[in-house]
N, C-alpha and C positions, 0 to 999 in steps of 0.2 A: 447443792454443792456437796461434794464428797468429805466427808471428817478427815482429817491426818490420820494416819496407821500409828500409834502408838508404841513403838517396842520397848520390853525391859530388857531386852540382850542387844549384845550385839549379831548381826544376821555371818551366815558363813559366808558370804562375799565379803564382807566388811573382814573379818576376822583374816581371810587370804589377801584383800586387797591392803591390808598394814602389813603382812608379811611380806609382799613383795614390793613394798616402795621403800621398804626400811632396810633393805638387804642389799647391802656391802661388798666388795669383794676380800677386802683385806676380813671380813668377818670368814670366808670359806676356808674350811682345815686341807689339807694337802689331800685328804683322800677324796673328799668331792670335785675336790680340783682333776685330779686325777681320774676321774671317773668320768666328767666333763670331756678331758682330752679324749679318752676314748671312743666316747660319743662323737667329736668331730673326726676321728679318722674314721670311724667306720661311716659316719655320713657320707664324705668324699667318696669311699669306695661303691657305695650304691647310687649314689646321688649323678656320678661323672658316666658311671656304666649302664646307669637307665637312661642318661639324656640321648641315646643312640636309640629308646626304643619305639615303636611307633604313634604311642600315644602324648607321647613328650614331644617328640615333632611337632604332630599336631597344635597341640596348645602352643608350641611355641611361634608356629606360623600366625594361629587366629590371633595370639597377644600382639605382636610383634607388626601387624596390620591395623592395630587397634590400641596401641601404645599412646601412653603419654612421656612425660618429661622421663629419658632414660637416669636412673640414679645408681640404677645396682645390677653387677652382674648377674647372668645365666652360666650354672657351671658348664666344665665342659665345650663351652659354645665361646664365639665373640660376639655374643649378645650381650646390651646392657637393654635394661627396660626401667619400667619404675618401679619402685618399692613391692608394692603389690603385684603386680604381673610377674616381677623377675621370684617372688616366694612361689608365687603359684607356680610358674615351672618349675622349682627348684625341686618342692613340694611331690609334686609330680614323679618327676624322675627318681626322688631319692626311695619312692615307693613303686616302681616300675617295675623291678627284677624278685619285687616279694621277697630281699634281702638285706630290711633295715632291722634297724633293733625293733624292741618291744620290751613289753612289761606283763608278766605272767598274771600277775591280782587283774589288775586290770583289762588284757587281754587288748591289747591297745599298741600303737607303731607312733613313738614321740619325735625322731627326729625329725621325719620328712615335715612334719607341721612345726614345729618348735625353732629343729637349726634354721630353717629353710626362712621362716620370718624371722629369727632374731639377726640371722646373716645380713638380710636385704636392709629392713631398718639401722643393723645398726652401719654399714656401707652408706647409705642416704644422709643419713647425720653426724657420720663423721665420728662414729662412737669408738672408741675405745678395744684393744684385743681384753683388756680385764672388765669391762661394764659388758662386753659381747660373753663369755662367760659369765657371767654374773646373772644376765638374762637369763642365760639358756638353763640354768640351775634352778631359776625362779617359773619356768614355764615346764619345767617337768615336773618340778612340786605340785604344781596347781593342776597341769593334763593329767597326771597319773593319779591323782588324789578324784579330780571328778568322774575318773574313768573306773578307779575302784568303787568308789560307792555307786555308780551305778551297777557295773558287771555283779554277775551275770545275767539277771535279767534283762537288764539293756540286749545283751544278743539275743536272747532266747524271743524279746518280743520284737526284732529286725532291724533295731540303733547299731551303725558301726562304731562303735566308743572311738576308733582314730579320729573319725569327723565330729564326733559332740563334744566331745573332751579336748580332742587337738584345738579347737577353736579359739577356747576357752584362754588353754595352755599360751598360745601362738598369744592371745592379747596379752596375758601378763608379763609376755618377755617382752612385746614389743611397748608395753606401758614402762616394765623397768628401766629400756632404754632411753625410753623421753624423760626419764626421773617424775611421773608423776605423780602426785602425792597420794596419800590413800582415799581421799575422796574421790580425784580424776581416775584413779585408780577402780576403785569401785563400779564406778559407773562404765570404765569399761568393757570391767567383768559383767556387769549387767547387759550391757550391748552385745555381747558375745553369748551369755547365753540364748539371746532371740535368735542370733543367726547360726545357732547350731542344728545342724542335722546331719542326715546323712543314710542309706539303708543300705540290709545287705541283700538283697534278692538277687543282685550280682553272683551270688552263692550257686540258683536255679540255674543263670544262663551264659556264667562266663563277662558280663559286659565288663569293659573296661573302665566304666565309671568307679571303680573300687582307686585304681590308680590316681583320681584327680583329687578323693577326699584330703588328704594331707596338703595336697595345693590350696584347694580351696579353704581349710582354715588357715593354714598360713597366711594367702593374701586376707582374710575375711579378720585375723587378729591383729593385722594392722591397720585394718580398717577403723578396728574397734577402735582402738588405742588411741589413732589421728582424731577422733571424730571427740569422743571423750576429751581428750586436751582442748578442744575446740568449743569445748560446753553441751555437749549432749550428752543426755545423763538416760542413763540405764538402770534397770527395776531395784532396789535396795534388798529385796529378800529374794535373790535372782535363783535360789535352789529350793529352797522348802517355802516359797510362798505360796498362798491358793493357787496361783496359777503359775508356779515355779517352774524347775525343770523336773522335779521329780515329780508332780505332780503330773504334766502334762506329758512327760513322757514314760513312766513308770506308774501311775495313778499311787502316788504316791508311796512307793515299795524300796525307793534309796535308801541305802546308810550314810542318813547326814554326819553321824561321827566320823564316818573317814574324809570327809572334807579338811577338819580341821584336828583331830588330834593327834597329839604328838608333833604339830607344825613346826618346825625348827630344829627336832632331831632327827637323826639316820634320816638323811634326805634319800627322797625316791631316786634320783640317777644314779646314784649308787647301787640301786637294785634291778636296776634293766638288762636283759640280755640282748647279745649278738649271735646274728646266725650263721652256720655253718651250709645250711642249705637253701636255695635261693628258691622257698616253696611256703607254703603256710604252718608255722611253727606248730598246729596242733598235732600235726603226726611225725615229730623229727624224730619223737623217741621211736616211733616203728622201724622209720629210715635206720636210725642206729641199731635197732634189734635184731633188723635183719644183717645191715653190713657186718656186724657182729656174727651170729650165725655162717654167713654165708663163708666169710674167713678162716672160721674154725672147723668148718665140715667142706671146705672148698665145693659150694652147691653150683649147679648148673641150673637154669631154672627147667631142663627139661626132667628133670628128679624129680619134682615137687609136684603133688597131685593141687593140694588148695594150704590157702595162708589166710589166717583169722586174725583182725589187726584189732585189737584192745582197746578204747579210748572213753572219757569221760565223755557226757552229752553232749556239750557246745562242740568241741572237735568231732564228735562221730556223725550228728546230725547236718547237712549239709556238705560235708566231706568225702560221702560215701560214694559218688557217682563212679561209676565203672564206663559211662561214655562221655571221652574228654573232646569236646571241636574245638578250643581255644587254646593259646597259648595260658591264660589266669585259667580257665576248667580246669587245665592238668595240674596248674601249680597248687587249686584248689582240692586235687582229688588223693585222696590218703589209698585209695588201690593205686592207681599211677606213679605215684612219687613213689610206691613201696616195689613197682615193679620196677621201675628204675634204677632203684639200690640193689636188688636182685642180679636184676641182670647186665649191669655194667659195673657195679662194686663201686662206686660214686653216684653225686647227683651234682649237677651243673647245670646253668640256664638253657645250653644248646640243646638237653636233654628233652625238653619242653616242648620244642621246636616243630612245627609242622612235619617233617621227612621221619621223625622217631614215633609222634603222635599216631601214624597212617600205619606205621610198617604192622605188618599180618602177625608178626609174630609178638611183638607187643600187645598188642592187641589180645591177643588171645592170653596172653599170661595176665593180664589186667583184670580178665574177665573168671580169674582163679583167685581172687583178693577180695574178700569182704571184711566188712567194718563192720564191730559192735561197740552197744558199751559198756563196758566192762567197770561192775560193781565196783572193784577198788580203787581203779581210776575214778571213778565219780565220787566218791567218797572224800576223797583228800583234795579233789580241785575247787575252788581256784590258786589255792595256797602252792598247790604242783602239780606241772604239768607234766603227768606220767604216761604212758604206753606200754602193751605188752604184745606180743607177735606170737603166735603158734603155726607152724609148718608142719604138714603133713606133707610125709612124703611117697613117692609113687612105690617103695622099698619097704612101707609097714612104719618108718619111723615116723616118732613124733618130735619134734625138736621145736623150743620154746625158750622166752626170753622176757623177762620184765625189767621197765626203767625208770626211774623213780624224778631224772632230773636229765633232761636232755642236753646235749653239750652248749655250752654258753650260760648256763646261770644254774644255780644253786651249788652244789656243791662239785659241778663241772664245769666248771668259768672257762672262757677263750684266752687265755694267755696274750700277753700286747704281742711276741711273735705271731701269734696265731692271726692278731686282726692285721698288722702287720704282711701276711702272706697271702689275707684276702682281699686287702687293699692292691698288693700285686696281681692279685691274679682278678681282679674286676678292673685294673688300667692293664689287663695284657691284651695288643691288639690297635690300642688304642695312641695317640700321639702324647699322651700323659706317661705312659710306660715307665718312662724314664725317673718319671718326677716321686713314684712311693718314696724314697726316701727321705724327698726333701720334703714332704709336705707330713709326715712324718715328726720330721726334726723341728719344723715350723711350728705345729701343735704343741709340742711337747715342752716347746718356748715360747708361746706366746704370751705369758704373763711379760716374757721382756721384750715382745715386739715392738717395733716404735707406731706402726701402725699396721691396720689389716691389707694395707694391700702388700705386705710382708707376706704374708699367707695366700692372698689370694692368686699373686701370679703364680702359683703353682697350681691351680684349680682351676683356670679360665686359660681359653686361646687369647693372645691378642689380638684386642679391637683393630676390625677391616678401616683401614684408612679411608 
């Protein structure tokens, strides 16, 4: 018979799982509240715009065949499903267009995992618009916190930190909602880290499995959470045990200090960015180096001999393809996105698109775009995500640009108009159109909502008779 494990601390599950069953709402200050909000409108606006794409179909048909007791909407859709299936597509979708938030330390996409399971759960039981907050506060703390101590190595050795981390995140919002104590609590989190994973090799060949990871911790955090309430108990030293997560997925190389210090202050949602382009955040600052440029010297890209795009390792490594056959390849390829900004002077999801992907003359400026990495940028990442662009041009010039903070976080924040207009412009088209305002207005009150489906009729078709 096995001895008991003896500890003289407390483990960093234990130490997060008392932070998140003791967290309050009337304890959050107005700016995380605030920060909150904006997390839910910019969820809707990728969340409503990817349920149209083909991959969110998909899962939403296999679920939807394969459903149990419906409790919670599917946005966008008049679908209801159950808890778990309706996060998983939520999940899904809201990571579809490659235009949800993220978190720079971590390198990590919280909403589509986080809102997408605290929505469904807290819908199922009937929770509260201030305990549905209070969740989603409490499962960014925790995704973002596991996702910094792991990054960067977690990418570098093939971990997508949105699926090992989101999983995590996804139970502790969905345990805050069930109120359960820091024991059930724990062992949640202990459940959550056995069913984390996730890779990126999607990077190699375009698959679309990159789109499902935030589904699947989503529905997989509520799994935790249900099953934990229910008495199944999960590993007590679920990160730095012998056989923890850092160990088995890091061979031990985590910063279990960013697990838990400083827990309770400057909360992490406060420090997530929102995108401006619906592409992989590691080369926005190029996107903007060159729209820059290209504004100030009005470039044609028949000028330009070649363009050398700057980046730290994790961003240049895997990003670098010059041949995109997918709609995610090109979101994923920092020449393409940068030929885009180029040569239409925006970047938009139609961009992506099979008919721009083929055309000859894309093609060929694509093939004028290489990626490095660029010493200063690697120097200062993961703390910034920076970029630098040089254009050579077919006239002798050299014309050049560096950017220290891409638009949406650090010291170039999205202004609430700003998410505001891409909430617009992600329902344009669509039979929601109408509704940015009110869904909008809704958020920005829902501490005084009476209940969430105040909010949600603005986010769902209605249910087919």
């Amino acid at each position: 018979m096995t001895a008991p494990v003896i500890r003289e601390r407390e483990t960093s599950a234990e130490v997060l799982a008392s932070f998140v069953s003791h967290l309050r709402f009337d304890e959050l200050d107005e700016t995380t509240i605030a920060a909150a909000k904006r997390v839910l409108i910019d969820y809707f606006a990728c969340a409503i715009s990817g349920a149209a794409m083909p991959t969110p179909r998909v899962l939403r048909t296999y679920l939807a065949e394969n459903g149990e007791r419906p409790s919670a909407s599917v946005l966008g859709t008049d679908l209801r499903m159950s808890a778990c299936s309706a996060a998983m597509a939520n999940g899904a979708a809201a990571h579809s267009l490659d235009f949800d938030d993220g978190h720079t330390r971590g390198s990590a996409h919280p909403a589509g995992a986080i809102v997408s399971a605290a929505l469904a759960q807290a819908e199922k039981i009937g929770a509260s618009p201030c305990e549905l907050v209070t969740a989603i506060v409490a499962g960014y703390e925790v995704m973002l916190r596991v996702a910094s101590a792991m990054h960067p190595l977690s990418a570098s050795v093939g971990w997508h930190n949105t699926a090992v981390g989101g999983v995590v995140g996804s139970t502790a919002a969905a345990a805050s909602l069930l109120k359960l104590d820091a024991g059930k609590t724990r062992n949640a989190i202990g459940l959550a880290t056995s069913f984390a994973g996730g890779i990126r090799e999607y990077l190699d060949d375009g698959a679309e499995v990159k789109r499902l990871h935030p589904g699947k911790a989503a529905r997989d955090g509520i799994l935790c959470a249900d099953l934990a309430n229910r008495g199944i108990t999960g590993a007590v030293d679920a990160f730095e045990g012998r056989h923890g997560l850092f160990n088995a997925m890091l061979h031990g190389k985590g910063e279990p200090a960013a697990l838990t210090d400083g827990l309770g202050e400057n909360p992490a949602i406060e420090k997530v960015y929102f995108k401006p382009y619906p592409c992989c955040r590691h080369f926005h600052t190029a996107i903007e180096a060159v729209l820059g440029l290209r504004s100030e010297h009005d470039l044609e890209p028949e000028q330009i001999d070649t363009v050398s795009v700057g980046l730290y390792a994790v961003g240049a490594r895997g990003h670098d393809s010059q041949c995109v056959r997918s709609f995610l390849e090109a979101q994923m390829s920092a020449p393409y996105a940068t030929a885009i900004a180029l040569r239409f002077g925006t970047v938009i999801p139609e961009h992506f698109a099979e008919g721009v992907r083929e055309d000859r003359q894309m093609a060929e400026l694509v093939r004028r775009i290489n990626v490095f990495v660029d010493d200063e940028c690697e120097e200062i990442y993961p703390k910034r995500r920076s970029g630098s662009v040089v254009i050579n041009m077919k006239d002798g010039r050299v014309l050049s640009r560096r950017i220290l903070d891409p638009k949406g976080e650090g010291d170039n924040p999205m202004t609430d108009n700003d998410l505001f207009l891409k909430l617009q412009g992600c329902l344009t088209g669509t039979e929601f159109a109408a509704n940015a305002p009110a869904i909008v207005q809704a958020v920005n009150r829902i501490e005084k909502l009476a209940d969430l489906a105040d909010l949600l009729q603005f986010v769902r078709k209605e249910t087919s008779s």
